[in-house]
C-alpha positions in Angstrom: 3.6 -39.3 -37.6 2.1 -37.4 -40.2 1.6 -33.5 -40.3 -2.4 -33.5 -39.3 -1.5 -36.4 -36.5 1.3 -33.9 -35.1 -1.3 -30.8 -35.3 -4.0 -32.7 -33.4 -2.0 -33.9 -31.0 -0.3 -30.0 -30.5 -3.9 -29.0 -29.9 -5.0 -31.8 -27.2 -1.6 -30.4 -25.7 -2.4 -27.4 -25.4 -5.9 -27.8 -24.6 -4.9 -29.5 -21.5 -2.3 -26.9 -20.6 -5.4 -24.3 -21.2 -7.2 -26.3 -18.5 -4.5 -26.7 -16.2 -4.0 -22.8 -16.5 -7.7 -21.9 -16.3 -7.9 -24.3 -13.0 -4.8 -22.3 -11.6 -6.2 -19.0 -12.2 -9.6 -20.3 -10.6 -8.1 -21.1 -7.3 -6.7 -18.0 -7.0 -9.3 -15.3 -6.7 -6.4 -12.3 -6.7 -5.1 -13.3 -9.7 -1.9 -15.5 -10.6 1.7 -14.2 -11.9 4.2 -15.2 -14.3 5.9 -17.0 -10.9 2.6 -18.5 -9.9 2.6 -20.6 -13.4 6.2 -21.3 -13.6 6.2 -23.0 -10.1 3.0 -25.0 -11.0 3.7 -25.9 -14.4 7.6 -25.9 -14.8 7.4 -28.7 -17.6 5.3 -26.7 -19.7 7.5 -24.7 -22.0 7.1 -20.7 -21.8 6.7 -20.0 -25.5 3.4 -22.5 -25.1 2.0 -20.8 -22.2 2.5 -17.2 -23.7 0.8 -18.6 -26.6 -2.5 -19.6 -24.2 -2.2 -16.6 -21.8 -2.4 -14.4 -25.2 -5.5 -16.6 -26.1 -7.4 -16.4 -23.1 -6.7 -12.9 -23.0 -8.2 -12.0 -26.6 -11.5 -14.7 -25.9 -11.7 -12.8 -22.1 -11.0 -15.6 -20.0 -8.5 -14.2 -18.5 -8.6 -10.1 -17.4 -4.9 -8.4 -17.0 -4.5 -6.4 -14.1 -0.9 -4.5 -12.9 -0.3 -4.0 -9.0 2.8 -2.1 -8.1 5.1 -4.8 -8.4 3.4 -7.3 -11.0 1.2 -8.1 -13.3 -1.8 -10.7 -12.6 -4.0 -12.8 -14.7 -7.6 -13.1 -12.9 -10.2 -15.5 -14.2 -13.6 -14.0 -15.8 -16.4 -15.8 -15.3 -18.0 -16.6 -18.5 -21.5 -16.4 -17.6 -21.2 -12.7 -16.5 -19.2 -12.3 -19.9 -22.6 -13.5 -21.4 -24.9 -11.1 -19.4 -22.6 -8.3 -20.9 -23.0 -10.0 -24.2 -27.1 -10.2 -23.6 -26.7 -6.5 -22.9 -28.8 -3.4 -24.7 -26.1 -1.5 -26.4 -26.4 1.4 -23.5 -25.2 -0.8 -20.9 -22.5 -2.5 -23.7 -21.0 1.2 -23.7 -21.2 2.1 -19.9 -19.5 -1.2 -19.3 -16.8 -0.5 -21.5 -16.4 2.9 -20.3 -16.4 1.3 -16.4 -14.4 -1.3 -17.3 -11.6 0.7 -19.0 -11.4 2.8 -15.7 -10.2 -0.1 -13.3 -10.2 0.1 -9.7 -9.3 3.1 -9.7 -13.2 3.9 -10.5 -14.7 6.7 -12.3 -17.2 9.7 -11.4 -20.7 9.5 -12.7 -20.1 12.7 -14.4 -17.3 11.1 -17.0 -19.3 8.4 -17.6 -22.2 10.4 -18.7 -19.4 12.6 -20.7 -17.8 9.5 -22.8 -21.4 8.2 -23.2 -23.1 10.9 -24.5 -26.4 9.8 -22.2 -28.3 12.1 -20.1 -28.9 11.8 -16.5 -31.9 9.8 -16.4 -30.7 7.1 -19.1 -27.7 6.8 -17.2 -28.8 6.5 -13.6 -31.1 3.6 -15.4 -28.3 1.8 -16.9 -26.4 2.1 -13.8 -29.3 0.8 -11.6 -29.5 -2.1 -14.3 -25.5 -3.3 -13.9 -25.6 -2.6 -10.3 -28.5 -5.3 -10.2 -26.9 -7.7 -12.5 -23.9 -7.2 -10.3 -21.8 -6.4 -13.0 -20.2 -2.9 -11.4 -20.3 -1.7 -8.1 -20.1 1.8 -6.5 -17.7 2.9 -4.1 -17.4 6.1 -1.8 -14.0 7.8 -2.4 -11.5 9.1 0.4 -11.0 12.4 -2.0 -15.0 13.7 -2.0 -16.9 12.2 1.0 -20.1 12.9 -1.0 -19.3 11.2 -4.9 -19.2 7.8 -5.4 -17.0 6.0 -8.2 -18.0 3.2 -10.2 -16.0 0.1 -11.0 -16.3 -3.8 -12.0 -17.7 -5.9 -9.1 -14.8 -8.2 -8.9 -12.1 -5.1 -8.4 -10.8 -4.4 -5.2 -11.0 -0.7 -5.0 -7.6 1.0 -5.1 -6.0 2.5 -2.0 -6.1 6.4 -3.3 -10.4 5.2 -3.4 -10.8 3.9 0.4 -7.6 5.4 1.8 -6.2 2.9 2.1 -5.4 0.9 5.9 -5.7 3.7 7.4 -9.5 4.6 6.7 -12.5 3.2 7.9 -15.8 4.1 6.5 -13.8 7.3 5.1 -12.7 8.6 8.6 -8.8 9.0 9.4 -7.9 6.3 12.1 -5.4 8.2 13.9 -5.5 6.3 17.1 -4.7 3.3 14.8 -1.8 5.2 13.0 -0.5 6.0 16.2 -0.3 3.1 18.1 1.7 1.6 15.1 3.8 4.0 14.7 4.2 3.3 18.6 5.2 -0.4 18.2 7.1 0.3 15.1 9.4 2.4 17.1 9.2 0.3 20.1 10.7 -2.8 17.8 13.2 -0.5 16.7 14.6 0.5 20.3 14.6 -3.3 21.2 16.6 -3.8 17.6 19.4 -1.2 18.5 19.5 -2.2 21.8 20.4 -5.9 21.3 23.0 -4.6 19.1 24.5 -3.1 21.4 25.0 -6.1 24.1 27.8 -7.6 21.8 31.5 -8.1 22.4 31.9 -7.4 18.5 33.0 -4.6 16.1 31.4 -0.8 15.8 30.9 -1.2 12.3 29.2 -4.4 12.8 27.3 -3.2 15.9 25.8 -0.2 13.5 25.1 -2.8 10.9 23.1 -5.2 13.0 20.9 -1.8 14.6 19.0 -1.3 11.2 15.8 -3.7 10.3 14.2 -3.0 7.0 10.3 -2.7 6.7 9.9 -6.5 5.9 11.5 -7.5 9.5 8.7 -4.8 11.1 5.9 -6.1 9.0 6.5 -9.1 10.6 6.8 -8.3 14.0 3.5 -6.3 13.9 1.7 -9.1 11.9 2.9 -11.5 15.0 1.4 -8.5 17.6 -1.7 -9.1 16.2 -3.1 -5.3 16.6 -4.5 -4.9 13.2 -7.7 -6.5 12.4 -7.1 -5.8 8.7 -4.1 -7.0 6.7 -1.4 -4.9 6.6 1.1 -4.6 3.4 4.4 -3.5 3.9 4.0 -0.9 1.9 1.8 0.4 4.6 4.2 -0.5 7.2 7.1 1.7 5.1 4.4 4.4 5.7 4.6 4.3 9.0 8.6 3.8 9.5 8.5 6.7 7.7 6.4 8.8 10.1 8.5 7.9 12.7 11.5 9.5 10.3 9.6 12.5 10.2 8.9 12.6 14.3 13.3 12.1 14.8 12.5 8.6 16.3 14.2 7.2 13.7 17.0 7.7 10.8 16.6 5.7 7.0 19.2 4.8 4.8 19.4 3.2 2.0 20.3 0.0 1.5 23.1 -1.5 -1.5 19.6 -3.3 -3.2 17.8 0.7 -3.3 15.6 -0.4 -0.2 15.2 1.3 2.8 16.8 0.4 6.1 15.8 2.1 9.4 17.2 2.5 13.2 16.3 4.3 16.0 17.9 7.0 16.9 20.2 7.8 20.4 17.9 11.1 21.9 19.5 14.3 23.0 20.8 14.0 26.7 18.2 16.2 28.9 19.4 19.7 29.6 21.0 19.9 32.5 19.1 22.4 35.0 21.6 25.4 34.9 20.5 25.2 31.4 16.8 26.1 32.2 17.3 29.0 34.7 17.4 32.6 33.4 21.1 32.9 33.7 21.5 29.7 31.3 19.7 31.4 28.4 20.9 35.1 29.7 22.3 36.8 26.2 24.9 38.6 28.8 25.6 36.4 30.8 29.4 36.8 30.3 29.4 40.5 30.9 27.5 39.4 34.7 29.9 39.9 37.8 29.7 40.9 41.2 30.0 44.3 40.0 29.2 46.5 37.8 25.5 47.5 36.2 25.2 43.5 35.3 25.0 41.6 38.4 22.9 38.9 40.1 21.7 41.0 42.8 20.4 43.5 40.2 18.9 41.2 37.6 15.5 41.6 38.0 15.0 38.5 35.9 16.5 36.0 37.9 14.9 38.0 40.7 11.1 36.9 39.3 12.6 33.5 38.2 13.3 33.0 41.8 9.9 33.9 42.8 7.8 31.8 40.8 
């Protein structure tokens, strides 16, 4: 085969693992990892798809976004690449300026800042990409009356909306509470069941602690949230219930978390919550002598109540 055979048949190659990769990306609105393609395309040698990923990255095909554990190729649609394209320079640099910002958004007032515009220009050139739905504004958690701008696609980051536990930028505490409820309900059930064996302490102990993935789960099969929970959010909570002494978190060999419930005090017995119980003489008191029962005038009006 000679040389310019070999090249052309590299580039059909490659063209059809671009196509495979741009269908892949397609069908997954949220993006795809470096996982995603290597389970879908395990034939296809790495050093080839780097080469494509960098390619689609530089033509912007492909938009790079990091979440807290990965990083994600999403599609661009090519057509709203155009509009940008078809753009007057103004909306060019506000786009840019938006774009660079991510979904973490950005205030009017930077925007006008890095553009140099003034207020009316850039409430025009807003207006214009809102329209086009290029960019979209989004109330923020932080000021109740600003807004932050970001691409349309983005889904807003959770220090923006609040994250699971806002709704229309009010604190659902009744929601945060009855989790935190069921999270410490599962828990109690978890030490509990532990308990019931004929086996070891040590493996007793072992088998009372549930990590945030095993909660996650049992509150996704509940079915009390009408919004998707991570379980991130759910670590929140667990943690909450830390804070309230329902619970006690270790960490685990891997560096995650583990939790249990925790044994509560033994009510005080009712000695305890008399006057003489909390009396700071009580050992001096006898039948006689200045300190005596019949004398105290505190467990005199104790009696009385």
């Amino acid at each position: 085969m000679s040389t310019e055979e070999h090249q052309n048949g590299n580039v059909t190659e490659n063209d059809e693992t671009e196509n495979l990769l741009l269908e892949l990306a397609k069908a997954n609105e949220e993006g795809i990892s470096n996982e995603d393609i290597k389970k879908h395309m395990p034939d296809i040698p790495l050093t080839e798809i780097t080469v494509i990923i960098n390619k689609c990255l530089r033509n912007g095909t492909f938009e790079l976004f990091k979440t807290k554990d990965n990083l994600l190729y999403k599609y661009k649609d090519p057509t709203k690449k155009t509009t940008v394209k078809g753009a007057d320079s103004e909306e060019k640099v506000v786009y840019k300026i938006i774009e660079e910002a991510g979904n973490k958004g950005i205030w009017i007032r930077d925007i006008r800042y890095s553009s140099n515009l003034n207020m009316t220009q850039l409430n025009k050139v807003l207006k214009s990409l809102e329209t086009k739905k290029l960019i979209k504004s989004v109330k923020s958690v932080s000021a109740s009356k600003k807004k932050v701008y970001m691409l349309y696609d983005l889904e807003p980051d959770s220090t923006v909306t609040g994250g699971a536990w806002y709704q229309d930028q009010d604190f659902e505490s009744e929601f945060v509470d009855v989790l935190s409820q069921q999270c410490h309900r599962f828990l109690v059930e978890k030490l509990e069941e532990s308990t019931k064996t004929s086996e070891g302490p040590l493996l007793i102990r072992n088998r009372s602690y549930a990590t945030a993935s095993d909660v996650h789960k049992f509150i996704s099969e509940l079915g009390i949230s009408k919004i998707s929970l991570s379980i991130d959010d759910i670590e929140s909570i667990l943690y909450t219930v830390v804070l309230d002494n329902n619970a006690e978190r270790i960490v685990a060999a891997n560096g995650s978390y583990l939790y249990k419930a925790t044994n509560r005090f033994l009510n005080s017995p009712g000695i305890v919550k008399t006057t003489c119980g909390v009396c700071p003489v009580a050992h001096r008191c006898a039948d006689t002598g200045l300190i005596n029962p019949k004398a105290c005038t505190y467990l005199t009006d104790w009696l009385d109540q």
